[in-house]
C-alpha positions as CSV (number, residue, x, y, z in Angstrom):
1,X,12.8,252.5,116.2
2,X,14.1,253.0,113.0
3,X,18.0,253.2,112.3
4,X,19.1,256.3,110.5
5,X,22.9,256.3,109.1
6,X,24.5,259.8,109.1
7,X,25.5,260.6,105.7
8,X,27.1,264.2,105.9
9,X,28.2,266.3,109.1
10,X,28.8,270.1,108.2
11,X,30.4,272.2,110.8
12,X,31.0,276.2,110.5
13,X,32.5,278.2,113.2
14,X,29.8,281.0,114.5
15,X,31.0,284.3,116.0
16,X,30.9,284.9,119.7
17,X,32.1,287.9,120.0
18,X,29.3,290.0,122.1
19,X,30.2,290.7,125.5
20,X,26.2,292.2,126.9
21,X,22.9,292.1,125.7
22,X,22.7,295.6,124.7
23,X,21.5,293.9,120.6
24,X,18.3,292.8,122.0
25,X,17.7,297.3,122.9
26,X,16.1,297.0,119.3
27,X,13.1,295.0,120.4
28,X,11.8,298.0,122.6
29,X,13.1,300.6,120.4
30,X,11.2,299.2,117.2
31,X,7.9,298.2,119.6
32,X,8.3,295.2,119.3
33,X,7.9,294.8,122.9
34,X,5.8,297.4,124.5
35,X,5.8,299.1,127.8
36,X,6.2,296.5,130.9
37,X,7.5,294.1,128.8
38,X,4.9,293.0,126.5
39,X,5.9,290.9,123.7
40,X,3.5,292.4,120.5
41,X,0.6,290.6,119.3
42,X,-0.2,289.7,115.5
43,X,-2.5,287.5,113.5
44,X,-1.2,284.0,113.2
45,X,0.7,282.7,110.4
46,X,3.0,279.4,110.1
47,X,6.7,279.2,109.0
48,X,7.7,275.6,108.7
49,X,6.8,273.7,111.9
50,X,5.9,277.6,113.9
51,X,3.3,279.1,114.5
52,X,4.4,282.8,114.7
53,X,1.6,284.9,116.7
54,X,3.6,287.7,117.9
55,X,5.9,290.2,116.5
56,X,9.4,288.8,117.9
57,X,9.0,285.4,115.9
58,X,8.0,287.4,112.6
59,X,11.3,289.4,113.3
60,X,13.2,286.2,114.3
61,X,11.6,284.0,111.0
62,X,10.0,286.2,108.6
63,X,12.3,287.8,106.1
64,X,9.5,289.7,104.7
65,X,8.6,290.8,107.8
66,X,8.5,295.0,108.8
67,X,11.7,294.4,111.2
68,X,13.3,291.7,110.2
69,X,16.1,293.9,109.0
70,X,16.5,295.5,112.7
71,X,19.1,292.6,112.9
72,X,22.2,292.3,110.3
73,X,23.1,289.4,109.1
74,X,25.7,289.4,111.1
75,X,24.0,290.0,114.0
76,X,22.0,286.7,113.3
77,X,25.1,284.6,112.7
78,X,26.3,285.4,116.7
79,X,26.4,282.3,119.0
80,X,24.2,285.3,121.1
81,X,21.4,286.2,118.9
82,X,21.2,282.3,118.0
83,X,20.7,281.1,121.8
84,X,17.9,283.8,122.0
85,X,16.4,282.8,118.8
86,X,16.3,279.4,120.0
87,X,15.0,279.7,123.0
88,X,12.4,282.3,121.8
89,X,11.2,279.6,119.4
90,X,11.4,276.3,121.2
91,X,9.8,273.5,119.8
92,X,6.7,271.9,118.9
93,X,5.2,271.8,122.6
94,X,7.1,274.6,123.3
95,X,4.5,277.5,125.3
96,X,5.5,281.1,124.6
97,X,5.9,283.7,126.9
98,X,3.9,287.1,127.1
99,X,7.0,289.4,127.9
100,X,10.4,289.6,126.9
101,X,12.2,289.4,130.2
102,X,12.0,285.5,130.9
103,X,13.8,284.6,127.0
104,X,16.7,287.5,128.4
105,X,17.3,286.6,131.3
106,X,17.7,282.4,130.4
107,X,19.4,283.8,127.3
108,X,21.9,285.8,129.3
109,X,22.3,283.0,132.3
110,X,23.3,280.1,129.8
111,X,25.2,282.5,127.3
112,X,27.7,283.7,130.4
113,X,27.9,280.0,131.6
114,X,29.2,278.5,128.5
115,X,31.4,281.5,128.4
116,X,32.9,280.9,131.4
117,X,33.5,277.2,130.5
118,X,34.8,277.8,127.3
């Protein structure tokens, strides 16, 4: 295995200051998760190393996307909205849910947890 020598470490301090998971009311209200749950379907397309097939990654990666502006800015830079995003996401083996209910409630367990620890 190749050595790799850290050059630069950057550090910035992200907000953490959303107490329920009321942000995430959006995804129903803007359909993009349907009745029961259902996570919205779209053509594939690839950002980076994702393949986004489904209407909550466009919103989460797509800045061109029809609702990527459902979320602020500042909604994106909370600690909250960044554990969803990266659990929504994953990683290159990563296999996607069909609803929205498992990313919430993992979301919601490990945000309280660290919470409480902090």
């Amino acid at each position: 295995m190749k050595e790799t020598k850290v050059k630069r470490i950057e550090a910035r301090k992200i907000p953490c200051s959303l107490l329920c998971m009321s942000l995430f009311d959006r995804l129903h209200q803007e359909n993009i998760v349907k009745e029961g749950g259902y996570i919205s379907k779209c053509l594939d397309e690839y950002v980076d190393d994702f393949v986004v097939s489904d209407e909550l990654r466009k919103v989460l990666l797509l800045e061109g996307s029809d609702n990527y502006e459902i979320f602020s800015p500042s909604d994106r830079q909370e600690f909250l909205f960044l554990l969803f995003k990266h659990l929504c996401l994953g990683g290159a083996v990563c296999q996607f849910e069909d609803t929205i209910d498992p990313y919430l409630e993992v979301t919601k367990s490990i945000y309280k947890e660290l919470l409480r620890l902090s």
